[in-house]
SEGUSE-115796 format. One line per 3 residues: number of its first residue (from 1); their letters; for each residue x, y, z of N, C-alpha, C. Coordinates in Angstrom, 3 decimals, m for minus. Layout:
NUM) a) X Y Z X Y Z X Y Z  ...
//
This chain:
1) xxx) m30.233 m65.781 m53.612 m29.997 m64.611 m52.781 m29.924 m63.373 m53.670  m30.547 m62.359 m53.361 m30.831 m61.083 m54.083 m29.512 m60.415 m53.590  m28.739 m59.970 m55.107 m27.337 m59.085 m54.982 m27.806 m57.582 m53.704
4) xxx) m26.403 m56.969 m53.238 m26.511 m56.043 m52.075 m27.298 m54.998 m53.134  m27.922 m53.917 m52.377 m28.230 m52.659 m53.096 m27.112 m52.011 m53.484  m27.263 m51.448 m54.224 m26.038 m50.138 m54.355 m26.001 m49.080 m53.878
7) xxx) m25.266 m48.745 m52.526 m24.990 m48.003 m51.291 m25.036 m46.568 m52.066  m24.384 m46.041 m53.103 m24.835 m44.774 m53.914 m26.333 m44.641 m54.507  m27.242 m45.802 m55.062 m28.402 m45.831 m55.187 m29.254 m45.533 m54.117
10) xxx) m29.193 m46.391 m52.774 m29.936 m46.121 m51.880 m29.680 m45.211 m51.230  m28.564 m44.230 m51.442 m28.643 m43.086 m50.776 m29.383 m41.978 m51.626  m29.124 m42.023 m52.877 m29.678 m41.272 m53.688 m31.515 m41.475 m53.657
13) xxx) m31.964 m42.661 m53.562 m33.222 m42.973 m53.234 m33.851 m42.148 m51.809  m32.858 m42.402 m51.015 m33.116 m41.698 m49.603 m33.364 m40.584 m49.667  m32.043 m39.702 m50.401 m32.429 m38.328 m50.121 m33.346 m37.353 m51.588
16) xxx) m33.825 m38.221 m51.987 m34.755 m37.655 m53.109 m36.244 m37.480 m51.860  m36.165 m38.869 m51.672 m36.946 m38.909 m50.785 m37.371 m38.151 m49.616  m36.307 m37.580 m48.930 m36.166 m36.491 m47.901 m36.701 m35.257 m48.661
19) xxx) m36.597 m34.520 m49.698 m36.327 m33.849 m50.735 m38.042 m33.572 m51.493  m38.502 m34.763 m51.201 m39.872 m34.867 m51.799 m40.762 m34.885 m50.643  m40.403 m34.847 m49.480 m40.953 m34.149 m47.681 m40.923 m33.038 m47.589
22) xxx) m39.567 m32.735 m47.929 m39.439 m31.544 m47.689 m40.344 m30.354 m48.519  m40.781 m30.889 m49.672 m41.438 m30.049 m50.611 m42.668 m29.805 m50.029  m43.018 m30.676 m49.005 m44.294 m30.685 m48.070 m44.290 m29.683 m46.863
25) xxx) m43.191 m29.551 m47.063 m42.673 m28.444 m45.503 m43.261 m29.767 m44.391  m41.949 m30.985 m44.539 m41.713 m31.519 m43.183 m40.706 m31.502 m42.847  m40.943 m30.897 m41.780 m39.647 m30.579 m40.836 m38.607 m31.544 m40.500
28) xxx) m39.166 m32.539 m39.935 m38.658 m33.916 m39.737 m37.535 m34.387 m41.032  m37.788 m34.399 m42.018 m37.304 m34.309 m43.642 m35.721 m33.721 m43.397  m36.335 m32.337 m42.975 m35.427 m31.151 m43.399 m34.390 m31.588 m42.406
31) xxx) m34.837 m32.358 m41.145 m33.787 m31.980 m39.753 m32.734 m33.340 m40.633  m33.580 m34.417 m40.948 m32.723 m35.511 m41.398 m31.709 m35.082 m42.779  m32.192 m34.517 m43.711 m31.129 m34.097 m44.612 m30.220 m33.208 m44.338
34) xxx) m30.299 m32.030 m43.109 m29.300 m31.788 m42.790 m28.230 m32.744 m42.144  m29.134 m33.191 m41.238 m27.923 m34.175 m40.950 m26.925 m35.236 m41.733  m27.813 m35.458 m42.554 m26.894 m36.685 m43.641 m26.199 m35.901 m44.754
37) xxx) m25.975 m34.218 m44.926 m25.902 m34.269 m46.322 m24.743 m32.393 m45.838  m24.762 m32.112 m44.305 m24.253 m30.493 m44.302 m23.236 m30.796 m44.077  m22.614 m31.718 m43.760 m20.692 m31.583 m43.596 m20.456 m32.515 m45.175
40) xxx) m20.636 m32.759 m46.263 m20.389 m32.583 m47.288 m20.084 m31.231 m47.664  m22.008 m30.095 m47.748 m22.185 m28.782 m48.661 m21.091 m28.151 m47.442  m20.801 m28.351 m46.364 m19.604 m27.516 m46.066 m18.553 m27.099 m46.493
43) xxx) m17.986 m28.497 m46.845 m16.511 m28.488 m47.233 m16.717 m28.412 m48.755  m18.251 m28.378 m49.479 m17.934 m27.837 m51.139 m17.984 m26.445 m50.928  m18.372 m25.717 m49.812 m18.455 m24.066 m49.661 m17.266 m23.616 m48.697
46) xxx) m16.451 m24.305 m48.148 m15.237 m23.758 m47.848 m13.709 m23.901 m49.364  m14.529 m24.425 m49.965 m13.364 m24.442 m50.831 m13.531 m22.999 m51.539  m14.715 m23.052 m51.828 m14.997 m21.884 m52.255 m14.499 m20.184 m51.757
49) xxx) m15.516 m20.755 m50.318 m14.547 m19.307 m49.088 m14.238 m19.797 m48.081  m12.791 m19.855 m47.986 m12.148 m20.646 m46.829 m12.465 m19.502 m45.733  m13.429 m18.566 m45.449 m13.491 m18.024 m44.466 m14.245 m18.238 m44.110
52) xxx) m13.735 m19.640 m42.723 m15.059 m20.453 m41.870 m16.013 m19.690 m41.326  m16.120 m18.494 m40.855 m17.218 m17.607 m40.484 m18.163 m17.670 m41.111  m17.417 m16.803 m42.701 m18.664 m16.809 m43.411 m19.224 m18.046 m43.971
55) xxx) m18.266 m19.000 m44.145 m18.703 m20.303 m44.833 m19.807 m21.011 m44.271  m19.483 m20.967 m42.837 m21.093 m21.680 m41.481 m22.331 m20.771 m41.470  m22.375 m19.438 m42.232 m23.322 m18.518 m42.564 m23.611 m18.700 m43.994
58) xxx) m22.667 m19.082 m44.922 m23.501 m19.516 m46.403 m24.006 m21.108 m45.916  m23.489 m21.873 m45.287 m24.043 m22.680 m45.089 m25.451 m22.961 m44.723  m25.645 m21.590 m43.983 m27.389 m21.716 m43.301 m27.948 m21.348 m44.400
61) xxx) m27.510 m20.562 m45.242 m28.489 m19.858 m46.327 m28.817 m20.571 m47.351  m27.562 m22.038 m47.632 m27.977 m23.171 m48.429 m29.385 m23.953 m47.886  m29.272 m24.840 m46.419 m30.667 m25.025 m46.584 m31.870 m24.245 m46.185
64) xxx) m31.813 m22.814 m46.017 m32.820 m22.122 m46.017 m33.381 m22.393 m47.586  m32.424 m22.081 m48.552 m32.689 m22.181 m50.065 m33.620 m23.403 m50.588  m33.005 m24.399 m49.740 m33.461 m25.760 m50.134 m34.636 m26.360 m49.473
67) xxx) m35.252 m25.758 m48.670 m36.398 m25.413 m47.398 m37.506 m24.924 m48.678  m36.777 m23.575 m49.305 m37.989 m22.894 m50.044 m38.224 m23.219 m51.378  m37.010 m24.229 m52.174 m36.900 m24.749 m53.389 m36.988 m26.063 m53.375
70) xxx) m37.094 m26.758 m52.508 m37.057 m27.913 m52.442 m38.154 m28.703 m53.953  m39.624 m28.025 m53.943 m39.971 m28.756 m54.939 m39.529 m28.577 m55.826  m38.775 m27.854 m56.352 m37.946 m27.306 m57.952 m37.319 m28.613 m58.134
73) xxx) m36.278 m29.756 m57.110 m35.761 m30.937 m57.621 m36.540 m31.499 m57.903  m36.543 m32.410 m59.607 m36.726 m33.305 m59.999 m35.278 m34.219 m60.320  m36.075 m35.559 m59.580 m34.956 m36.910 m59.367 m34.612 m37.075 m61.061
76) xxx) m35.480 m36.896 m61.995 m35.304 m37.067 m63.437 m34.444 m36.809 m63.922  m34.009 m35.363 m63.349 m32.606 m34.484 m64.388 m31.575 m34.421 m63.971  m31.608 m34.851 m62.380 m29.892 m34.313 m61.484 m30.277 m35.252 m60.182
79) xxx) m29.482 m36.098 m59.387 m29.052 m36.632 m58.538 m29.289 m35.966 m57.695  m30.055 m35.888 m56.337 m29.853 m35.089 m55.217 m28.781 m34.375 m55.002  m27.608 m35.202 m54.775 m26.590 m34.372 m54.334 m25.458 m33.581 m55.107
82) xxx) m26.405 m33.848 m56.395 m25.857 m32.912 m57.639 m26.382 m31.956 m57.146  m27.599 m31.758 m57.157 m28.587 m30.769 m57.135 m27.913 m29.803 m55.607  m28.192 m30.668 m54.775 m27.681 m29.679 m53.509 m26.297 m29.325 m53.560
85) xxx) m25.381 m29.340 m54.074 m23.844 m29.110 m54.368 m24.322 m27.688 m55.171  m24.879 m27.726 m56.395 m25.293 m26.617 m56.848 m25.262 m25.749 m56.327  m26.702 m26.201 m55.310 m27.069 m24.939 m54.844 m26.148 m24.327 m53.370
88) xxx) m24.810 m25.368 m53.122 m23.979 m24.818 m51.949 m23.122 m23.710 m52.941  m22.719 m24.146 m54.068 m21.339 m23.743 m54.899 m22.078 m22.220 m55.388  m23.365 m21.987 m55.640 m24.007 m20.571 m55.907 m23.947 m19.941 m55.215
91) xxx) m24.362 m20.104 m53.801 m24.395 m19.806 m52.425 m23.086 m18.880 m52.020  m22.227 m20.061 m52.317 m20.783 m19.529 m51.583 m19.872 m18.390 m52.586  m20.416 m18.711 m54.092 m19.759 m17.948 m54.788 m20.467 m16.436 m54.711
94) xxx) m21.998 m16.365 m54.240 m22.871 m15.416 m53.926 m22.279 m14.566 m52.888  m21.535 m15.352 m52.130 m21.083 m14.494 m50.578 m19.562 m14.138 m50.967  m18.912 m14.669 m51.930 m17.498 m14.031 m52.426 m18.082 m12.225 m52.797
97) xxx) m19.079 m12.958 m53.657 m19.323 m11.506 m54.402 m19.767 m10.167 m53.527  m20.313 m10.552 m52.326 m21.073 m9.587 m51.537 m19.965 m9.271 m50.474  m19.180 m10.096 m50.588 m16.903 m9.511 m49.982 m17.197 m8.555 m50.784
100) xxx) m16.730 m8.458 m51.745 m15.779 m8.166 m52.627 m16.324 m6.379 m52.884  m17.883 m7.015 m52.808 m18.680 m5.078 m52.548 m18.960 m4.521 m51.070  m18.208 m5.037 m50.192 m18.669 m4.587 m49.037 m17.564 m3.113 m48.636
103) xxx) m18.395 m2.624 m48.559 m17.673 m1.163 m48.000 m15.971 m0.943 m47.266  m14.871 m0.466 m47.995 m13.878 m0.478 m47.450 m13.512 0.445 m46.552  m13.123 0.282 m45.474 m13.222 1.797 m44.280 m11.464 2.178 m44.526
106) xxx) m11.392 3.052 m44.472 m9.940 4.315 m44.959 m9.989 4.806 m43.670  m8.486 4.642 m42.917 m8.309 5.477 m41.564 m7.971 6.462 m42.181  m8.376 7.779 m41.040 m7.478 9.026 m41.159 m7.494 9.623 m39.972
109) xxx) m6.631 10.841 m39.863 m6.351 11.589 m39.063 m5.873 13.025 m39.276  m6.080 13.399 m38.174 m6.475 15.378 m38.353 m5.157 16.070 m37.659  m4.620 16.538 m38.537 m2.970 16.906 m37.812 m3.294 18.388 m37.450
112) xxx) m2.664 19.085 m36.305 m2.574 20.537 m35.953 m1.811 21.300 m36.930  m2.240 22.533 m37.181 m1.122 23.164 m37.557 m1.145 24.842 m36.890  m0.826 25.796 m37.209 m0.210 26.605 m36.814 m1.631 27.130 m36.090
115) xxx) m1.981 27.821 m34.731 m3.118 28.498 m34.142 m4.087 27.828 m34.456  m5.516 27.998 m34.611 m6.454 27.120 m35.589 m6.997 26.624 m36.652  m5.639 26.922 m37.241 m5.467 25.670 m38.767 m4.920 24.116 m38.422
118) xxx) m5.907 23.665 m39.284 m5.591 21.608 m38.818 m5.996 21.073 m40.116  m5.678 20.289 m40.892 m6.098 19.175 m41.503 m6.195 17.626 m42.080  m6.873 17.367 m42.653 m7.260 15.884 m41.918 m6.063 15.204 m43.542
121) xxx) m5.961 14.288 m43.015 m5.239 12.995 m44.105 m5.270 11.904 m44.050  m5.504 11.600 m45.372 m5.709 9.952 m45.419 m4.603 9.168 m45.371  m4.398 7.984 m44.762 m3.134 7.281 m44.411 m2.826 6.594 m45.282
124) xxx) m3.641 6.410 m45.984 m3.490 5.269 m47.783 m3.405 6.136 m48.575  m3.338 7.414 m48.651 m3.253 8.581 m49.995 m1.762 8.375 m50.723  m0.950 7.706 m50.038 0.040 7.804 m50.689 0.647 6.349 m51.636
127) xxx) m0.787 5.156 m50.927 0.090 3.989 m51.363 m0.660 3.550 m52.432  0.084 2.960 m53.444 m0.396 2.017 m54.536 m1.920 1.773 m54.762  m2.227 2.222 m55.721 m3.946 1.612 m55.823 m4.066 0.064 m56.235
130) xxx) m4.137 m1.261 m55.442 m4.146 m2.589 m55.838 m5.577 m2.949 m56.421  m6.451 m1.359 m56.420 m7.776 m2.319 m57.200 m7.741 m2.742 m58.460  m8.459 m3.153 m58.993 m8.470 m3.726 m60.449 m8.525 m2.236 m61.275
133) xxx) m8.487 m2.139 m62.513 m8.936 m1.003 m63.306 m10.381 m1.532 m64.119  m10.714 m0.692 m65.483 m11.796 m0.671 m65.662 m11.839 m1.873 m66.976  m10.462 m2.469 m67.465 m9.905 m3.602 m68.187 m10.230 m4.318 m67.561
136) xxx) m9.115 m4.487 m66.339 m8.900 m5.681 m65.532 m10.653 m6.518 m65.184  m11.206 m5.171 m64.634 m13.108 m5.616 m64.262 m13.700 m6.157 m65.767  m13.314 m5.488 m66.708 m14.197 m6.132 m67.613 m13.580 m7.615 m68.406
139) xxx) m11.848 m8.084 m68.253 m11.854 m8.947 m68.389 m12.140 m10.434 m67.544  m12.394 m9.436 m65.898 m12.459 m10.284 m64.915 m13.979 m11.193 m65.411  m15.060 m10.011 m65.616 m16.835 m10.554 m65.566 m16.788 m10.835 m67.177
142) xxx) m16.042 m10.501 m68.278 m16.117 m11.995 m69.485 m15.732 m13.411 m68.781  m14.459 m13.304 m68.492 m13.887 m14.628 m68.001 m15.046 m15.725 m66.990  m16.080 m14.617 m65.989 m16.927 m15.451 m65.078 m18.084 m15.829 m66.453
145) xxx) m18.353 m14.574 m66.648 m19.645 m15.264 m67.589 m19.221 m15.876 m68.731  m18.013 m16.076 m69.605 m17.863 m17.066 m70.726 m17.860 m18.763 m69.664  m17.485 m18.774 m68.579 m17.357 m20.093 m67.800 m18.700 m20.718 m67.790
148) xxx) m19.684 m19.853 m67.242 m20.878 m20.277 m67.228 m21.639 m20.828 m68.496  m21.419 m19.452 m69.467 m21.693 m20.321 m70.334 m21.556 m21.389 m71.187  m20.131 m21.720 m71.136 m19.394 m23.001 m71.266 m20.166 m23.788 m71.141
151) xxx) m20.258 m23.920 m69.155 m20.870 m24.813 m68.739 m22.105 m25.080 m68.908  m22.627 m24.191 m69.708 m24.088 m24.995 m69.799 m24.194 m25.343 m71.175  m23.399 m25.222 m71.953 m23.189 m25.889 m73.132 m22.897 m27.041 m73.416
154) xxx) m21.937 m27.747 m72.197 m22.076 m29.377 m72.331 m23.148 m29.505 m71.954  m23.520 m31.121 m72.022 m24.485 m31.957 m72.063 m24.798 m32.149 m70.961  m26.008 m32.793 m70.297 m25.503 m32.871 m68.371 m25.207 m33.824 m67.910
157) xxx) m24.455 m34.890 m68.673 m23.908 m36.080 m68.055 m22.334 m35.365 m67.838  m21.686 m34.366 m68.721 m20.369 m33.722 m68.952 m20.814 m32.938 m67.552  m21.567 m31.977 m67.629 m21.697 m31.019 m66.643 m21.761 m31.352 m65.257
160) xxx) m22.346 m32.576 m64.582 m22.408 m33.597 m63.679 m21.183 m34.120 m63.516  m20.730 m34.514 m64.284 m19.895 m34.850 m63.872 m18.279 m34.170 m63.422  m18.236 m33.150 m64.226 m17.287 m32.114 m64.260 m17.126 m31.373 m63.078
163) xxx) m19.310 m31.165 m62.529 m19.357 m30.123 m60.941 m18.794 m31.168 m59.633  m19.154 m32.499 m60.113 m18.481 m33.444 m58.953 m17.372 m33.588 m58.803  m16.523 m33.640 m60.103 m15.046 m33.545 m59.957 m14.088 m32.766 m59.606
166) xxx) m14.503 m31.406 m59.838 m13.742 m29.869 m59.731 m14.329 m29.278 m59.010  m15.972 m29.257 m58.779 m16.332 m28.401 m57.482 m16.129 m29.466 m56.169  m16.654 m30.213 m56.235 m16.531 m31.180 m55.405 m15.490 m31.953 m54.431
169) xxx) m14.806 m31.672 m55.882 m13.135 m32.401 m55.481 m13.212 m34.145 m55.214  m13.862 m34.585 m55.661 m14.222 m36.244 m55.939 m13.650 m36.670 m56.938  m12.844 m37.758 m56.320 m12.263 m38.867 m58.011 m13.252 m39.576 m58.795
172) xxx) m12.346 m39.630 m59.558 m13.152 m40.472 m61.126 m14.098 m41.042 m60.282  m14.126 m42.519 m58.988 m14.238 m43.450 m59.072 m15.070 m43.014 m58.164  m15.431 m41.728 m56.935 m16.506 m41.423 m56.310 m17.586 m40.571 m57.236
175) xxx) m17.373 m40.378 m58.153 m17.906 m39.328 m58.989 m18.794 m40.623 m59.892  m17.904 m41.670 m60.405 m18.526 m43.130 m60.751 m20.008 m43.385 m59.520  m19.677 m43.101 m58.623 m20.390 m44.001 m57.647 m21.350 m43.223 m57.396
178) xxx) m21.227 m41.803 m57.313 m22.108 m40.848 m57.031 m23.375 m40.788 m58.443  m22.580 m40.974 m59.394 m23.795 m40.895 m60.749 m24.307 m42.515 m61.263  m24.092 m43.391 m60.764 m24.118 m44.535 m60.927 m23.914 m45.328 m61.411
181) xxx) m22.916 m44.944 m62.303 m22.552 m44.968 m63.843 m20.951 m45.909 m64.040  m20.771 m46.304 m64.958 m19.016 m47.202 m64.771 m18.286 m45.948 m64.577  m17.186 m46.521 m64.604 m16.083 m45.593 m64.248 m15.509 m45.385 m65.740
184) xxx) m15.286 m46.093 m66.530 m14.810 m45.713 m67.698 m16.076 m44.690 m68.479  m17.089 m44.597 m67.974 m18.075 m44.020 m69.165 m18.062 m42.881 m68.325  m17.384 m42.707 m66.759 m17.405 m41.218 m66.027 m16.263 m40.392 m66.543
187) xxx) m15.375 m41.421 m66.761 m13.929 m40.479 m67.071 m14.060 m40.123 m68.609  m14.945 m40.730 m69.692 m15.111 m40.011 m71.002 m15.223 m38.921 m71.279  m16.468 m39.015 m69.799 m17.666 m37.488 m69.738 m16.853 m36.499 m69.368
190) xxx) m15.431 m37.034 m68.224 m15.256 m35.386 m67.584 m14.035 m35.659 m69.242  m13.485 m36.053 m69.648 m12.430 m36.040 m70.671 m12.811 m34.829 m71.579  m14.065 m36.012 m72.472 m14.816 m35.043 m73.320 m14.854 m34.034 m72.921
193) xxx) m15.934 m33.652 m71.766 m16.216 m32.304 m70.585 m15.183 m31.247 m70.654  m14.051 m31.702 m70.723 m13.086 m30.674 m70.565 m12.706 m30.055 m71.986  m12.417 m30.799 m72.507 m12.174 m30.907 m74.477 m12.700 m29.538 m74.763
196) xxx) m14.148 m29.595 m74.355 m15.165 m29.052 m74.745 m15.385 m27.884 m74.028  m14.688 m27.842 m73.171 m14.813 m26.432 m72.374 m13.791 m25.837 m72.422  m12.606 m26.211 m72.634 m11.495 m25.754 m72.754 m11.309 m24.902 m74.668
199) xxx) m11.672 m25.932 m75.530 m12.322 m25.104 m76.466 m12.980 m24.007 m76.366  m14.058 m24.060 m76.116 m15.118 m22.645 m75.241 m14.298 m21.680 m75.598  m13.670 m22.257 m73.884 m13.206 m20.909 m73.023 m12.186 m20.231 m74.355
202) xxx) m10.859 m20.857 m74.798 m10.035 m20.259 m75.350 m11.197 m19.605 m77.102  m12.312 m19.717 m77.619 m13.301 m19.268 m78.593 m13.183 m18.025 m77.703  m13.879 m18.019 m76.363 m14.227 m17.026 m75.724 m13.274 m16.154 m75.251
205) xxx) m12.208 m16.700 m74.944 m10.845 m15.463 m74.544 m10.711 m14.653 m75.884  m10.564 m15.582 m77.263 m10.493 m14.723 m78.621 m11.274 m13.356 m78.519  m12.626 m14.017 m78.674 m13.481 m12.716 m78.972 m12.983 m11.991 m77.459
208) xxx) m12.914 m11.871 m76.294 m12.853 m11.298 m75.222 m11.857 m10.359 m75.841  m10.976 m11.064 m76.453 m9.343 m9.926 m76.316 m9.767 m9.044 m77.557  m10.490 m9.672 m78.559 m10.609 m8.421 m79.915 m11.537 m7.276 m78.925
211) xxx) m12.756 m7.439 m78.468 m13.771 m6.711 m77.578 m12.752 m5.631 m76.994  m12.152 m6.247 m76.147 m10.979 m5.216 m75.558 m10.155 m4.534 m76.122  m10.011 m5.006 m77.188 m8.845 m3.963 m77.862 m9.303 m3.020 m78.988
214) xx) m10.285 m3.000 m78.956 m11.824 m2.216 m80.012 m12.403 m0.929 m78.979  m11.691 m1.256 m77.565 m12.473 m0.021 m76.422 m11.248 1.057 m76.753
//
């Protein structure tokens, strides 16, 4: 009797497969991988922006993405649902950023004063400015871009495994199952993974803080 398949293999087989339709522009493809694969990229893009509105709107824009990129996956370098996690976790961090610049509206109002003198005032003129300053912004975008580059400095069994664990929010032992890999040789990767990024980052806070204190 031939042992069971491995339920993480044959899914991963499946949706490469969907994935390699889809690169065909079949529809049929596309309707089935949404279905098997969008209440996962949901809940990796609400962690991101717990604001379900926008989150069911980055959501559409993930497989629009994956509609028009679809042939860019190769099964060779990343797991399907490595690959589509990616491209939810860009997505959603894409729509933080387009918050964060969206136009802030300031009430005001136009007080009378004596015959036809009146003028107008802003209702926030008097309170606290909570934006960042021009420090705070520039230690904010080192801190994003030393991360990135971190991350692409491990290896991509570290990096795989690290986006399944922390973006993902998957244990050792689904993160095992998802890469196909033992469980002791998953928990090395995110171990190492971290070692190694955590190094990085604190290399990169160094130079960050001399940079800053040189302005």
């Amino acid at each position: 009797m031939s042992p069971n398949p491995n339920p993480a293999s044959s899914r991963n087989a499946e949706l490469s497969a969907l994935l390699s339709r889809i690169a065909l522009r079949d529809r049929s493809a596309f309707e089935a991988l949404y279905r098997s694969t969008s209440a996962q990229l949901f809940g990796v893009v609400l962690r991101i922006n717990s604001d379900r509105a926008q989150a069911e709107d980055v959501l559409q824009e993930v497989f629009v993405n994956v509609w028009r990129a679809a042939d860019g996956f190769d099964d060779r370098l990343s797991q399907p649902m490595t690959w589509l996690t990616s491209v939810a976790r860009n997505r959603a961090i894409d729509s933080l950023r387009r918050s964060k610049s969206a136009p802030v509206t300031v009430s005001r109002y136009v007080s009378s004063g004596d015959g036809d003198d009146s003028a107008e005032h802003d209702l926030l003129e008097n309170m606290p400015d909570q934006a960042a300053g021009p420090l705070d912004l520039l230690e904010q975008a080192s801190r994003n871009h030393s991360l990135e580059t971190c991350m692409q400095a491990l290896n991509g069994q570290q990096r795989s495994s690290l986006a399944l664990a922390y973006y993902q929010g998957l244990s050792h032992a689904e993160v095992a199952e998802q890469l196909c890999q033992p469980l002791g040789t998953v928990k090395s990767w995110v171990r190492r993974g971290l070692q190694s990024l955590r190094s990085c980052l604190d290399r990169a806070a160094g130079l960050s803080g001399s940079s800053v204190g040189a302005l």
